[in-house]
VOPA-31380 format. One record per residue (C-alpha): z, x, y; residue number from 1. Coordinates in pm, whole numbers, padded with zeros to 5 digits. Layout:
<sites>
<<Z X Y> NUM>
...
</sites>
This chain:
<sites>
<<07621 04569 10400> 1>
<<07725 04781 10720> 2>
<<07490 04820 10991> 3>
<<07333 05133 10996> 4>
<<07418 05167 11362> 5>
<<07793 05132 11305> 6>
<<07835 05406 11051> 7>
<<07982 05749 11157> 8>
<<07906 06094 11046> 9>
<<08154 06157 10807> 10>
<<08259 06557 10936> 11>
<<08163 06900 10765> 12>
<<08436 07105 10673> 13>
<<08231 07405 10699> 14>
<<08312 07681 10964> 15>
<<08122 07635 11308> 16>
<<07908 07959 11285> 17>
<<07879 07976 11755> 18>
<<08107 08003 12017> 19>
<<07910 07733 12162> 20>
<<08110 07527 11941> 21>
<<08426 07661 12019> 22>
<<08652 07333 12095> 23>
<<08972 07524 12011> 24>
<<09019 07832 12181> 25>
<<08885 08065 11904> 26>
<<08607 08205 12081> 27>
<<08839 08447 12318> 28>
<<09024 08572 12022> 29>
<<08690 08657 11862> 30>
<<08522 08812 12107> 31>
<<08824 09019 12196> 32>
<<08868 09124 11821> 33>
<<08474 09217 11776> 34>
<<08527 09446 12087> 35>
<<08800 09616 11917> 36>
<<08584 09662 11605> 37>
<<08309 09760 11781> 38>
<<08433 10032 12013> 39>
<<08713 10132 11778> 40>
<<08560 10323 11495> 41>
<<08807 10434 11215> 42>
<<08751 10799 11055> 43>
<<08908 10699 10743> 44>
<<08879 10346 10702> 45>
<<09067 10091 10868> 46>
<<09185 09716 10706> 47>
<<09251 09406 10975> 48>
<<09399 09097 10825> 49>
<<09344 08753 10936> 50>
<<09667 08585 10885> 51>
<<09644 08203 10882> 52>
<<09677 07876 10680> 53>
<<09416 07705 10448> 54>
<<09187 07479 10740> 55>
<<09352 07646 11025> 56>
<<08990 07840 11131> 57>
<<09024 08157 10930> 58>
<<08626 08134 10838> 59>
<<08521 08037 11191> 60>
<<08674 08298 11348> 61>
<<08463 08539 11078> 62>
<<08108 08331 11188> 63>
<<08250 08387 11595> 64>
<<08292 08780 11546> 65>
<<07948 08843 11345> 66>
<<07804 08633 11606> 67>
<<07960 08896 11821> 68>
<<07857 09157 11711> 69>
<<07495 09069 11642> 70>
<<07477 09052 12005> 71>
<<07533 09450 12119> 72>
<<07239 09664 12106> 73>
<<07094 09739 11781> 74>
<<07148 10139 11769> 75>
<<07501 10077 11848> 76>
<<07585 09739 11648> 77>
<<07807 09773 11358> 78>
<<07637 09665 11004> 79>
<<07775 09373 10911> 80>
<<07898 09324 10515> 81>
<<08000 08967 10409> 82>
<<08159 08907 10076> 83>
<<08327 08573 09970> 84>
<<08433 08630 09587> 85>
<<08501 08288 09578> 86>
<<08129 08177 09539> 87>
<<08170 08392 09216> 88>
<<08511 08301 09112> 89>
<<08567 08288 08737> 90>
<<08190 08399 08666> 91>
<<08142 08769 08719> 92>
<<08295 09063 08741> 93>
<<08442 09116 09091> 94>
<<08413 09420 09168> 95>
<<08039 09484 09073> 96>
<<07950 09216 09282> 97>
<<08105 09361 09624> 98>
<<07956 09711 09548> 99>
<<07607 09482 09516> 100>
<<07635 09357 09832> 101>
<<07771 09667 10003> 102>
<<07451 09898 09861> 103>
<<07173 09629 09952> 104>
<<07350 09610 10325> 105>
<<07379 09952 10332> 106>
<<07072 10017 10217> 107>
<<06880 09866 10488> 108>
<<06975 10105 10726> 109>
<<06707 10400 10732> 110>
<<07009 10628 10742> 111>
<<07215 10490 10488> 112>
<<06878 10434 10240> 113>
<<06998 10733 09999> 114>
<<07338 10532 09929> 115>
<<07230 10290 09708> 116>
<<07240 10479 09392> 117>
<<07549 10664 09467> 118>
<<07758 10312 09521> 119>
<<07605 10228 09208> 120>
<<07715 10491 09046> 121>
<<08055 10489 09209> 122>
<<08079 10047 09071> 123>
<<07991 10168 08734> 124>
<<08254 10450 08701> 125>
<<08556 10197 08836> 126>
<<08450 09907 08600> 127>
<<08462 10160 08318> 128>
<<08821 10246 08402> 129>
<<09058 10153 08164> 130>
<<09221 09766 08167> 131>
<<09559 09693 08294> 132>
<<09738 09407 08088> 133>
<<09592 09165 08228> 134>
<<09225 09267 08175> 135>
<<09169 09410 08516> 136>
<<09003 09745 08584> 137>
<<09308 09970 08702> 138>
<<09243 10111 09027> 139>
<<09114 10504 09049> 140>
<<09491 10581 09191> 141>
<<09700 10415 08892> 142>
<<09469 10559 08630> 143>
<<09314 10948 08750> 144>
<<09609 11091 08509> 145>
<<09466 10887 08191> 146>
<<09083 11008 08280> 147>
<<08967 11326 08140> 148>
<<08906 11621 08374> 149>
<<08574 11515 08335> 150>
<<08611 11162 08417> 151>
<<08809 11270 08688> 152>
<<08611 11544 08892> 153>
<<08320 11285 08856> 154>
<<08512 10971 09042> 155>
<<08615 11203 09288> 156>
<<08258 11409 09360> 157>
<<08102 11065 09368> 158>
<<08298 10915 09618> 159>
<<08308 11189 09798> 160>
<<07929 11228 09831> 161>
<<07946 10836 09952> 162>
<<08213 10925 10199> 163>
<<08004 11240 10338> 164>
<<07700 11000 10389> 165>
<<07905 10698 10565> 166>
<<08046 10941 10792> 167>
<<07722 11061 10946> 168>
<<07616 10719 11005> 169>
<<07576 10671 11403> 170>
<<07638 10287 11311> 171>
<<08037 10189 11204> 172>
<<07999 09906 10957> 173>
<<08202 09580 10940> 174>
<<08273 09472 10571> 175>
<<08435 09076 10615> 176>
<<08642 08905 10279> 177>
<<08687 08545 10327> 178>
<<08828 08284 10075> 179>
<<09055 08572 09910> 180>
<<09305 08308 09923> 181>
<<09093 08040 09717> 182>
<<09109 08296 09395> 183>
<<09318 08299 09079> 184>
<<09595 08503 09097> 185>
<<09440 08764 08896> 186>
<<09182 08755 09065> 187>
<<09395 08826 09416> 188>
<<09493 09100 09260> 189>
<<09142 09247 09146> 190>
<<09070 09215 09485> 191>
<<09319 09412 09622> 192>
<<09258 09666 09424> 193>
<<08917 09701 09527> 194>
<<09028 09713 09868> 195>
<<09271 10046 09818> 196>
<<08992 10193 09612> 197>
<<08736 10174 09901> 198>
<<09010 10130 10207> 199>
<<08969 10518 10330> 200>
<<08591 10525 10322> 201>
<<08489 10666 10662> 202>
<<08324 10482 10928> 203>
<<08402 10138 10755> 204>
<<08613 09868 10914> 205>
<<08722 09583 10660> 206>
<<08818 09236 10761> 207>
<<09018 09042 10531> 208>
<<09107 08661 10611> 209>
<<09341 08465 10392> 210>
<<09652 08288 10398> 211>
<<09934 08535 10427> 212>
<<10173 08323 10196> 213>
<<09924 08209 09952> 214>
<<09826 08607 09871> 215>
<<10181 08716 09855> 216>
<<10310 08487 09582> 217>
<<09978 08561 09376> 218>
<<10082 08957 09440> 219>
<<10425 08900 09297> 220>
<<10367 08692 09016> 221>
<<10042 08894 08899> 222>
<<10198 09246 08978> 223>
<<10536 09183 08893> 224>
<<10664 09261 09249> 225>
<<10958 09193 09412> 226>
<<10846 09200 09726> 227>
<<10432 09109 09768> 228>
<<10523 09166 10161> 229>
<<10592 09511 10107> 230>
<<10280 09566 09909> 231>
<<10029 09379 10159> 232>
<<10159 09583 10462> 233>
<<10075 09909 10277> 234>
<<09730 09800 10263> 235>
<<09684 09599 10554> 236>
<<09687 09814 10883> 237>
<<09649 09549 11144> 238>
<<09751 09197 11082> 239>
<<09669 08954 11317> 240>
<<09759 08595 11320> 241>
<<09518 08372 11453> 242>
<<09580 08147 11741> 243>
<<09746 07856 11765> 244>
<<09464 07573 11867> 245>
<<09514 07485 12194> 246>
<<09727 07191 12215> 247>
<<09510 06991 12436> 248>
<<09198 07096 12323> 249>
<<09329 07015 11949> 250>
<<09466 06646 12076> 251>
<<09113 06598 12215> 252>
<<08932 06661 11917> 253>
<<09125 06476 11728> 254>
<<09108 06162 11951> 255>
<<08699 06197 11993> 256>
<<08677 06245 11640> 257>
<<08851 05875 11621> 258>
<<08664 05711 11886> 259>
<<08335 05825 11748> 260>
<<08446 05601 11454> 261>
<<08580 05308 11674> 262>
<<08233 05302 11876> 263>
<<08290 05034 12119> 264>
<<08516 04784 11927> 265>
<<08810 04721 12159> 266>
<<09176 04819 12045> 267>
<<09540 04792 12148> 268>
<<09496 05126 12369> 269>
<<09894 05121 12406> 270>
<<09933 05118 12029> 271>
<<09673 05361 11957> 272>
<<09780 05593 12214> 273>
<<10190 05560 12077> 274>
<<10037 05622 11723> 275>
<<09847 05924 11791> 276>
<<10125 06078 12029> 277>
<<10366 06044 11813> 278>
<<10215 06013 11451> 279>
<<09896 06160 11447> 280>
<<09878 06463 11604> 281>
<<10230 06584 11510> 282>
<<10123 06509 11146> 283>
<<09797 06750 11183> 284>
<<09845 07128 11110> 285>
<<09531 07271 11102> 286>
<<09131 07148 11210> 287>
<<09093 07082 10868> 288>
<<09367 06822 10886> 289>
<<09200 06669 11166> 290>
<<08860 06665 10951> 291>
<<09025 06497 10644> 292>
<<09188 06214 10896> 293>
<<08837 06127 11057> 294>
<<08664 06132 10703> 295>
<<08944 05910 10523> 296>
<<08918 05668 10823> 297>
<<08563 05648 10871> 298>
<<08502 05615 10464> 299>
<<08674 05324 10476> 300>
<<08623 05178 10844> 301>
<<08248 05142 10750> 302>
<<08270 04920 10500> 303>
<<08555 04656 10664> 304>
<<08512 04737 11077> 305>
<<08474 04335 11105> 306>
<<08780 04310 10925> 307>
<<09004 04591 11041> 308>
<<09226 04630 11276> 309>
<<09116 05016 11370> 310>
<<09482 05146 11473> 311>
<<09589 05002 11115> 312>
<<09413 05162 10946> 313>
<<09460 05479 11135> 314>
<<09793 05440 11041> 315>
<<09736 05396 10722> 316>
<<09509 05621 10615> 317>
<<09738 05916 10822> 318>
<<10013 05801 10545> 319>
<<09749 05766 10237> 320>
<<09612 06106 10312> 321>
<<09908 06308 10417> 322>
<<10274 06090 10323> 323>
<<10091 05958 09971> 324>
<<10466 05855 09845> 325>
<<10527 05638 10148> 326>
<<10166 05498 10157> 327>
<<10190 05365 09792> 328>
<<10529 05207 09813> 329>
<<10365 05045 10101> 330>
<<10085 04938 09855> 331>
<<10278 04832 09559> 332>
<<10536 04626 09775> 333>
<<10331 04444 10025> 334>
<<10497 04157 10026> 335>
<<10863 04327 10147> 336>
<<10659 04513 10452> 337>
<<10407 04195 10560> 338>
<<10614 03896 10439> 339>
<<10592 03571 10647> 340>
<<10914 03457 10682> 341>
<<11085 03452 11041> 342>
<<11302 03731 11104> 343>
<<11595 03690 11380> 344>
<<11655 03918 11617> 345>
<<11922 04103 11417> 346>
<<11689 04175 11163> 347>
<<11444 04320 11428> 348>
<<11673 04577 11533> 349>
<<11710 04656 11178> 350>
<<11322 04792 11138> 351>
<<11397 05121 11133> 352>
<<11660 05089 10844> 353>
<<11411 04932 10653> 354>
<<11238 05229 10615> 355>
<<11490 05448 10498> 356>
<<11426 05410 10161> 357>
<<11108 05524 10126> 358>
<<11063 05837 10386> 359>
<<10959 06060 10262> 360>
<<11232 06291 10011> 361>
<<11272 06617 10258> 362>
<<11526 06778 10453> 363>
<<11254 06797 10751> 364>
<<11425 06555 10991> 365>
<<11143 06614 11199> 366>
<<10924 06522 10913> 367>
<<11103 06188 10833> 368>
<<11067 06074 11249> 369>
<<10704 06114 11250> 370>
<<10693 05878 10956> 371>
<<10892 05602 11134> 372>
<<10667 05627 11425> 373>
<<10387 05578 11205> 374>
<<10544 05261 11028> 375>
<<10685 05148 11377> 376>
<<10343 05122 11466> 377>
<<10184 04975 11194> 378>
<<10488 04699 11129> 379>
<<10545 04614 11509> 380>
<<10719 04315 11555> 381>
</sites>
């Protein structure tokens, strides 16, 4: 059994919640886009979307701007709303879960107290509007000409009397959706249909942070839309794509993240350095990448580290994890990749051909090079 002392941490995939932390670059983004929230305050509402791919530091960027925020002066910081409907995906209904969480933050403002009821009131009314075909409460605009005149001057008095009490508030308030892209598709839709029924409430600033591509196909096959583009840019005012991680900073991580693994076992410093130039990083996209690497590596370092060569099975794993077609032809037909026979020097220059066969099926030239590096490395000769 392992030494306790030579394990690693395997890594949390969970956002960093301080700039402290900040290894990427985020933090400047952040505190540049809780400035704008905070000095900016909209008179009829106002959406921001956060625009970025799944692991790329969509919910870190959220932790960096409340941590923002929380530190201007209390009778001018913005109240703070966090929502993730993911946490209740496929187990309650939506919508009377974000008007929950809006009243009880709402609510502990002494000048907001007297809201409560009335966002209650204003939940109840929308999940008692009639279903669309797929089970979903319409929203208030699609289905005022179905309500009774009744129905229909109470919807509107209601909301009005919520949007006459959130625009006398001296404090603008900060509602945050994260995760919207980890939902169903009907669900992505639900949830953008809360968001236009509550979009022009006064004083409110909404921050919405999900992968733009991800949302879009949910929109079009749920809605029936041609173009889910269309419909997110009526809704979203100001989309803003996060940064790209520093490309040092990112290369850095990614290499202490390894060597925290290694410990103090020598390597081949050429070969590791050739494999994570030119196989590693370009193979990571996002943090989360990174995370998955160190985890896959140190899972399985810990057990064999007496055994292993560590750059191998960097290598390795980098395929297993992320070129899965590649990595189990590798498996299945060890003997044609680590055979003993003596190989001339014709069939040396011939490594690269060897590989052809089992790159991986794309038209991503660039793609199909960072595999060979990867196998270069890992079948030097």
């Amino acid at each position: 059994m392992p030494n306790s002392s030579d394990r690693g941490d395997l890594h949390s995939d969970s956002p960093l919640d301080t700039v402290d932390d900040d290894k990427l670059g985020y933090s400047n983004f952040a505190v540049h886009l809780a400035d704008t929230i905070a000095t900016r305050v909209p008179t009829d509402g106002f959406v921001i979307g956060i625009y970025g791919q799944w692991g790329s530091g969509k919910s870190t960027i959220l932790e960096f701007v409340g941590e923002e925020i929380a530190e201007i002066e209390e009778n001018e910081r913005p109240i703070v709303v966090r929502y993730n409907p993911w946490w209740f995906s496929g187990q309650a209904d939506l919508f009377e879960i974000f008007f929950d969480e809006l009243a009880i933050a709402l609510g502990e403002d002494s000048d907001l107290s007297d809201i409560r009821d009335e966002i209650h009131k204003y939940s109840k009314t929308l999940s008692n509007l009639p279903l669309d075909l797929a089970g979903i409460p319409m929203s208030p605009l699609r289905t005022l000409t179905k309500l009774t005149e009744e129905e229909e001057t109470s919807i509107h008095e209601i909301k009005d009397d919520i949007s006459e009490t959130l625009a006398g508030s001296e404090r603008p308030i900060v509602v945050m959706i994260d995760d919207m892209d980890r939902l169903t598709q009907r669900e992505v839709s639900q949830m953008f249909q809360l968001v236009k029924s509550v979009a022009d409430f006064p004083n409110l600033t909404y921050i919405l942070a999900f992968d733009e591509d991800v949302i879009v196909k949910a929109l079009e096959a749920e809605e029936g839309l041609e173009n889910g583009q269309e419909y997110l840019e009526k809704i979203i005012q100001l989309p803003v794509r996060i940064p790209v991680p520093e490309e040092n900073s990112f290369a850095e991580l990614v290499e202490t993240q390894l060597r925290d693994i290694l410990g103090d076992q020598h390597i081949d410093e050429n070969r590791f350095q050739v494999l994570l130039q030119n196989g590693v990083l370009p193979t990571l996209a996002t943090p989360r990448d990174a995370t998955r690497l160190a985890n896959a590596v140190d899972f399985n370092f810990s057990a064999i580290r007496d055994e292993a060569n560590f750059v191998d099975l960097v290598a390795l794993e980098s395929l297993r994890v992320f070129y899965q077609d590649v990595y189990e032809e590798i498996r299945d037909n060890s003997e044609r990749f680590v055979g003993r026979q003596p190989r001339t020097t014709h069939q040396r220059n011939q490594d690269k051909d060897d590989y052809v066969d089992i790159l991986p099926d794309s038209e991503d030239d660039h793609k199909r090079e960072i595999v060979i590096s990867i196998l270069s490395v890992l079948f030097r000769k």
